[in-house]
C-alpha positions as CSV (number, residue, x, y, z in Angstrom):
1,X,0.0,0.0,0.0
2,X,1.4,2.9,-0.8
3,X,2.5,6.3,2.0
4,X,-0.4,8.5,1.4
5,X,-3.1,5.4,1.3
6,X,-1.8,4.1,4.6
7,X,-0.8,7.4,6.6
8,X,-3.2,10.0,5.0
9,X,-6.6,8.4,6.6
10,X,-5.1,8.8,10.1
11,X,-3.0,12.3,9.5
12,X,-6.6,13.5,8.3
13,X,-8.7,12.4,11.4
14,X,-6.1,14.4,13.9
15,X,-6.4,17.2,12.1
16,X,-10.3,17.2,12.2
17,X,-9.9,16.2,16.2
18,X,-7.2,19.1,16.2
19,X,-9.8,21.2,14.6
20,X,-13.1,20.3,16.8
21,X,-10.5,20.7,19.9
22,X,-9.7,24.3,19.1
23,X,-13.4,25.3,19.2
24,X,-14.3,27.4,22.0
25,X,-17.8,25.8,22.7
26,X,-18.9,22.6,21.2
27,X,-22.6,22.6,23.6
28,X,-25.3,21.9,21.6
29,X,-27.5,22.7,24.7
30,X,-29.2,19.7,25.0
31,X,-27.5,19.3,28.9
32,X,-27.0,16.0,30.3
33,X,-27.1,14.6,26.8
34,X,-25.0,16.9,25.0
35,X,-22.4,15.8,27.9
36,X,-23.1,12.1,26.8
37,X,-23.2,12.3,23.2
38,X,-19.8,14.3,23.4
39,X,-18.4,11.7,25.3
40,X,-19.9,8.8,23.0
41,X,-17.9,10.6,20.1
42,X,-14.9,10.7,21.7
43,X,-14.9,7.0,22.3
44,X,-16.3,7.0,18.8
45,X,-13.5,9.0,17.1
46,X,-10.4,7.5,18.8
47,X,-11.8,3.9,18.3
48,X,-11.7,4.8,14.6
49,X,-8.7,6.2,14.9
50,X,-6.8,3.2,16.1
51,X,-8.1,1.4,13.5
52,X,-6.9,3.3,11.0
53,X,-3.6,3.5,12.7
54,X,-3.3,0.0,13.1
55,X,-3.8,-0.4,9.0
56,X,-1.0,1.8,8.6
57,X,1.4,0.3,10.9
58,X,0.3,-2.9,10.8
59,X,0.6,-3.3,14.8
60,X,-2.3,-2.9,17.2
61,X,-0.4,-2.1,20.5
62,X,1.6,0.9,18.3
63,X,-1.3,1.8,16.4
64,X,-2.7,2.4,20.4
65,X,0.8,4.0,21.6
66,X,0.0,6.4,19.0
67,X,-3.5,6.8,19.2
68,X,-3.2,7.6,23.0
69,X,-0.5,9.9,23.1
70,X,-2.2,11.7,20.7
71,X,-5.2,11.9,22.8
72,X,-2.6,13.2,25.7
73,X,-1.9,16.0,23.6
74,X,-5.1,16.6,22.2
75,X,-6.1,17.1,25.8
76,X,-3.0,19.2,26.5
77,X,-4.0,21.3,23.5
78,X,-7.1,21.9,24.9
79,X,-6.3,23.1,28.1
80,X,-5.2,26.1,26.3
81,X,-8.7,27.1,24.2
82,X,-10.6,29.3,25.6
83,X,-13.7,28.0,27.6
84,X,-12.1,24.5,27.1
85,X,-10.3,22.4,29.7
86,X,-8.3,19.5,29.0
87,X,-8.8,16.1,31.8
88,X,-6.9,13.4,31.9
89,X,-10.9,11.4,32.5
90,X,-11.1,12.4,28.8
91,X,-8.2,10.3,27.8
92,X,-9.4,7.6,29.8
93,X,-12.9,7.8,28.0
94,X,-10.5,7.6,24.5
95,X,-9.1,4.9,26.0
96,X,-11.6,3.5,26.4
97,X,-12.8,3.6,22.8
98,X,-9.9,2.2,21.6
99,X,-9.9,-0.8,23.9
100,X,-13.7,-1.3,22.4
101,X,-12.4,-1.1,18.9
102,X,-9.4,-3.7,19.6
103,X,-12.0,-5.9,20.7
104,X,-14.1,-5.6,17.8
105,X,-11.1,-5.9,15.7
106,X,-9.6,-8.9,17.5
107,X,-12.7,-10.9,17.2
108,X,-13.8,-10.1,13.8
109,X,-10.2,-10.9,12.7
110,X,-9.5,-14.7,13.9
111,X,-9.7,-17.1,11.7
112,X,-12.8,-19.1,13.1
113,X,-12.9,-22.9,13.6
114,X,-15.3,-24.8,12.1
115,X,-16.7,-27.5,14.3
């Protein structure tokens, strides 16, 4: 495969999570839910980011090195946008997403025995 087909899909992603993170307010007023929907996206996002991580690398514990240290800094980042805060419970909640998506992957990807 070649360098832009493999890397591009995940360089592209950060810079839309880049982009989403330097918003000032991302509320959608819908209270409690706007706070879970966020947080359902988040999983969402990073779990798709892995995954396109891991098809470039070809490795699912660096595809989730990277995946999480960039949601470290994504979270660093935001600590500097105004009205934003970066947490450290957000990275957990990516974590979180990407642990899902390894288990999707993992089981979707064995070769199944036929009894």
């Amino acid at each position: 495969m070649q360098t832009a087909a493999r890397f591009g899909p995940p360089l592209v992603l950060m810079a839309v999570i880049f982009a989403f993170s330097h918003q000032p307010d991302l509320g959608t007023g819908l209270g409690g839910w706007d706070l879970l929907l966020r947080k359902l996206a988040h999983m969402a996002e990073y779990g798709l980011l892995w995954w396109l991580w891991l098809r470039a690398l070809g490795r699912p514990d660096l595809a989730a090195v990277v995946t999480l240290a960039y949601a470290a800094t994504d979270e660093f980042h935001q600590s500097f946008v105004e009205g934003r805060h970066g947490t450290p419970v957000d990275v957990l909640i990516d974590a979180a997403g990407v642990a899902i998506a390894y288990a999707v992957w993992r089981r979707y990807s064995q070769p199944r025995s036929v009894a």
